[in-house]
N, C-alpha and C positions, 0 to 999 in steps of 0.2 A: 504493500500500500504506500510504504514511504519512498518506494521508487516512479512508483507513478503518479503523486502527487508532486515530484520533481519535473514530470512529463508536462503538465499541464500548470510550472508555476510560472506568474504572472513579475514583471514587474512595472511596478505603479509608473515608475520615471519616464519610464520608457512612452508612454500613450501621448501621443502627439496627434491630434484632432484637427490643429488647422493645417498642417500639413497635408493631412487629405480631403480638404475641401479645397484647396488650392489644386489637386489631382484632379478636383470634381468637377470645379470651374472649366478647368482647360479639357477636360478629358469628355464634356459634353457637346465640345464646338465640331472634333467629328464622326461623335454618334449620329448628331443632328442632320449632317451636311451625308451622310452613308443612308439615311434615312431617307432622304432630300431625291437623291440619286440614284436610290437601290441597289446599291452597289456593296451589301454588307459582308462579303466576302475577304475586304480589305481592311475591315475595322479592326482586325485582330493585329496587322502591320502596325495600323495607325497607332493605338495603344502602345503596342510595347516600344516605339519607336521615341513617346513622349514619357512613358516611364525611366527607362533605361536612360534616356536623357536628364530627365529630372537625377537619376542616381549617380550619374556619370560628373555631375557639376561639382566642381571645385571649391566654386565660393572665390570671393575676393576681388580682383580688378577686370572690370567689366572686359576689358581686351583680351586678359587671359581666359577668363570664360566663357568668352564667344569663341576663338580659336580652338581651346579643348574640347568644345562642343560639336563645332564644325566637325574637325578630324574625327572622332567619334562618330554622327550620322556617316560620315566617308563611308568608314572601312565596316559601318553596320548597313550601306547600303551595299560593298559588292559581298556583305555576308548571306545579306537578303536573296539576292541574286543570284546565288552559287544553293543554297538551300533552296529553293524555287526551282531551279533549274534543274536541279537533281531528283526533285519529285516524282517526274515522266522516265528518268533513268534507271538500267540495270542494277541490282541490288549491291551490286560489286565498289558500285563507283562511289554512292553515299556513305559504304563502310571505310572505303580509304579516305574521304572527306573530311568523316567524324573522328576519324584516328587523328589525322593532320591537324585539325581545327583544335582540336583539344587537345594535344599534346602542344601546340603554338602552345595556344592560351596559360596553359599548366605552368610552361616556361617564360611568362612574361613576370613572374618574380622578378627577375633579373633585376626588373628596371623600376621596382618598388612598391609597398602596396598598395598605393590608389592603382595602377596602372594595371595590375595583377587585378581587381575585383572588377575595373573596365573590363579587360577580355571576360572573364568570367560570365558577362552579363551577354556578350557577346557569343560566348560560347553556349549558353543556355537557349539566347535567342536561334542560333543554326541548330540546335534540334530538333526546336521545335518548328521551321519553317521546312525540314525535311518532313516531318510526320505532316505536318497540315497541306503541301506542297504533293505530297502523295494522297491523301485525302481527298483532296478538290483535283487531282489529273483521272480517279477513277468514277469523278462522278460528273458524264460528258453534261448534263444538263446546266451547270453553275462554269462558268466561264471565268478563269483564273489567268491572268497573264503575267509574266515574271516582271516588265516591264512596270505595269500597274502597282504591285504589291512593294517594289522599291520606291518608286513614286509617293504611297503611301507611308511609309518609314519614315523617308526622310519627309513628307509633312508631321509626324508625328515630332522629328524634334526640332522642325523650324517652329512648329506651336509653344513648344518653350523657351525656344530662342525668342520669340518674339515675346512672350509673357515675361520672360529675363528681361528684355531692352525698356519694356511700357516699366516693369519696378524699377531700372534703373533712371530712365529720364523722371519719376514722380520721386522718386530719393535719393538717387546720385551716391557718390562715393559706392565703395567698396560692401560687399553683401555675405554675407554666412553660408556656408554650403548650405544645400538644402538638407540633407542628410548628414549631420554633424558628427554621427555614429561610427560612418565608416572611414576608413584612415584615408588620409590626407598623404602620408606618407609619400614620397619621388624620391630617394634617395637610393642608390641602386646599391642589390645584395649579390653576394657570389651565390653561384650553381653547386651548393653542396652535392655528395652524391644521393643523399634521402631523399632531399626535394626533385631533383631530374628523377628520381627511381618512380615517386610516387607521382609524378607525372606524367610519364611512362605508363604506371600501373593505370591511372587515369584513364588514358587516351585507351590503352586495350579494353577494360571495362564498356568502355561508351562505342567503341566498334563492335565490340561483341555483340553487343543488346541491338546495334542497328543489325545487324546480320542474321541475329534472332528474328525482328520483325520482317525484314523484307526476303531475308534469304529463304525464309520457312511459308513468307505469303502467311504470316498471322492475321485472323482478321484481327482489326483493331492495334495490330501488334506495335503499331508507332511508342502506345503509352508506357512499351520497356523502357526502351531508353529513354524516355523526358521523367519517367521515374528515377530509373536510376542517375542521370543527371542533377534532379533534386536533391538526392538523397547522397552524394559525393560530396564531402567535408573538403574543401583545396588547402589541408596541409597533412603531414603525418601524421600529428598526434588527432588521431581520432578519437571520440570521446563515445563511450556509447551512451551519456543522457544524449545529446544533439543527434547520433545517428535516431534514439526510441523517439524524440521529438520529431524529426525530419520523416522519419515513418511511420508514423500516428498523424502528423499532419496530411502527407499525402494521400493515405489511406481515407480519411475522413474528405477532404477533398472530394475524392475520388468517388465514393459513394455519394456524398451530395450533389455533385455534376450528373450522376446516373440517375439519380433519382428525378432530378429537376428535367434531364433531357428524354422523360418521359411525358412528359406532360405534352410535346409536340405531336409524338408518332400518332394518338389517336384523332387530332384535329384535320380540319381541309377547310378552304378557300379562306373568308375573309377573319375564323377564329384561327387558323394557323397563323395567319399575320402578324397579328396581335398579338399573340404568345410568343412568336419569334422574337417581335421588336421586343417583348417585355424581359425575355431571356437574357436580350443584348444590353439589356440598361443592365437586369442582377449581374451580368459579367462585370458591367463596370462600377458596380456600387461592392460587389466583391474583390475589385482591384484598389477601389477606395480606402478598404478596410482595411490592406493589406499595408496600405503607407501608411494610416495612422498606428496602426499596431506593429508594425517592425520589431520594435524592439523592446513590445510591451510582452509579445510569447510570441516564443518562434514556433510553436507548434501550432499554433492558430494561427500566424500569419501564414505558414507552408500552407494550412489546410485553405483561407483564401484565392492564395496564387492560383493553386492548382486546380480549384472548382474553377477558378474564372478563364482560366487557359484553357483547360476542357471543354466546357461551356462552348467558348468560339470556338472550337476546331473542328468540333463534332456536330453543330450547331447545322449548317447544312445539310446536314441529310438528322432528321429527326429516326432514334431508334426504339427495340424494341426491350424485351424484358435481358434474351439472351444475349445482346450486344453491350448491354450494362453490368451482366457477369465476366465477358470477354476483360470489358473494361480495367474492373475492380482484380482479377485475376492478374493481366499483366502489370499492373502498378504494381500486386504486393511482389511480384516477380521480379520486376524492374528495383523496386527498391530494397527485397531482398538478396539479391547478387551484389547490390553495393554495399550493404551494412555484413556483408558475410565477406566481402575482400577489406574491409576497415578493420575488422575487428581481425581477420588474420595479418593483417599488417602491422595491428597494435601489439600483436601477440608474437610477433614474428624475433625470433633469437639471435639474428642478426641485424635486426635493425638498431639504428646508430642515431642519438639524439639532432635535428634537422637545426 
């Protein structure tokens, strides 16, 4: 009991409320405008485009945090891109993608840890633009274009570059990161051999699980690896409360997305509408929740994320009872192949403090 009330403990300091009305302002200008145009296939770019960007800021002199922001939309638009693009491709080529992509990112330690939880954010985003990028290429009726879904992205963090500039000219001088939480750090670390090891271990974990889903043609099988992605601690010392948190969140997650994305399968014509648009605002008011609670529980914030990411991916094609067990099935699978290689690594006799 007193392990699991460690699962689910809270901290007070942590709830930060206006920060996710600030998510909620910006984050309804392109529900509305997806709505406007019917084009809601893209909104899930849009989002994590203006998330990742909100998490990516710096803080401090508006020049340097428009530049940091910039390069960041960059290299998250040819992420978008190469995940997209990969969607339609042989299962071979997304497995060597996901190895490269996340074994970079693993190794961007190097160069310190803001820049290190940058890729991260990036690297999370390329899994999940391969699983939703194969999603929407098997279903000819929704019309996906790689060109489109970059497009989308990078509005996503022009929306807060531009919300950045309108606080800067109404208060000028110099501003607080938004997320004060995560390090700041740029001061570059050497390549121990634990940290390239567990990098390493990394990238194979996250190939593997794509290779599971596509190599094997799982239905649903994308949600291996965007579990096991969640559920990957990016340092050595793995802890297993954060790994039981990281997998109690997704797991809950995971069941709440199923359950909600039942509510579509039995509707048609102008009630299915309405329940879709309504599904897309709960994605965004579950992305809401997830910024003000960061760092108030990480197990309830994972279990956010992960409903609301679910939610839009699977969201186009409305399911049934046993595509909701497929679901929940590969998550615990996905995130038990990553808390079953942490804890052998924690336990491992040769491993060497990082």
């Amino acid at each position: 009991m007193s392990r699991l009330a460690k699962v689910f403990e809270v901290e007070p300091a942590g709830l930060n409320w206006p920060r996710a009305v600030v998510f909620l302002d910006v984050g309804l200008v392109p529900l509305f405008v997806f709505w406007a145009i019917g084009h809601e296939q893209y909104l899930l770019s849009t989002l994590f485009g203006l998330l990742f960007s909100v998490l990516c800021d710096p803080g401090g002199r508006y020049r340097r945090r428009l530049s940091h922001i910039c390069v960041f939309a960059l290299i998250g638009a040819g992420v978008t891109a190469l995940g997209f693009g990969l969607g339609a491709a042989p299962w071979g080529w997304p497995v060597l993608a996901a190895f490269a992509v996340t074994l970079a990112a693993g190794l961007t330690i190097a160069f310190g840890a803001h820049r290190f939880v940058t890729a991260l954010l990036l690297n999370i985003w390329f899994i999940v633009t391969i699983g939703v990028g194969f999603t929407l290429h098997r279903h000819s009726h929704i019309s996906s274009h790689t060109w489109a879904q970059v497009l989308a992205w990078t509005g996503g963090a022009a929306l807060w570059i531009a919300a950045m500039s309108i606080w800067w000219l109404v208060r000028g001088g110099d501003a607080p990161q938004p997320f004060a939480e995560i390090p700041g750090d740029t001061a570059r670390k050497k390549l121990t051999r634990p940290l390239v090891a567990f990098a390493l271990i990394r990238a194979l974990v996250i190939a593997v699980t794509v290779a599971l889903a596509f190599g094997l043609d799982l239905p649903y099988g994308y949600w291996i690896p965007i579990a096991a992605m969640t559920a990957m601690k990016p340092n050595l010392e793995q802890a297993t409360l954060v790994a039981a948190q990281r997998l109690t969140g997704a797991l809950v997650g995971a069941v709440a997305a199923a359950l909600l994305l039942l509510v579509p399968a039995s509707e048609h014509g102008l009630r299915l509408f309405a329940v879709e648009h309504g599904l897309q605002m709960v994605a965004l008011v579950l992305f809401v929740h997830g910024a003000g609670i960061r760092f108030w529980s990480y197990t309830f914030y994972s279990a956010c994320i992960a409903a609301g990411v679910l939610i839009l991916v699977d969201l186009p094609r409305p399911s049934h009872y046993s595509a909701e067990g497929f679901r929940v099935l590969w998550t615990l699978c996905g995130v038990g192949i990553s808390l079953l290689v942490m804890l052998l690594a924690k336990r491992s006799p040769t491993r060497t403090e990082p």
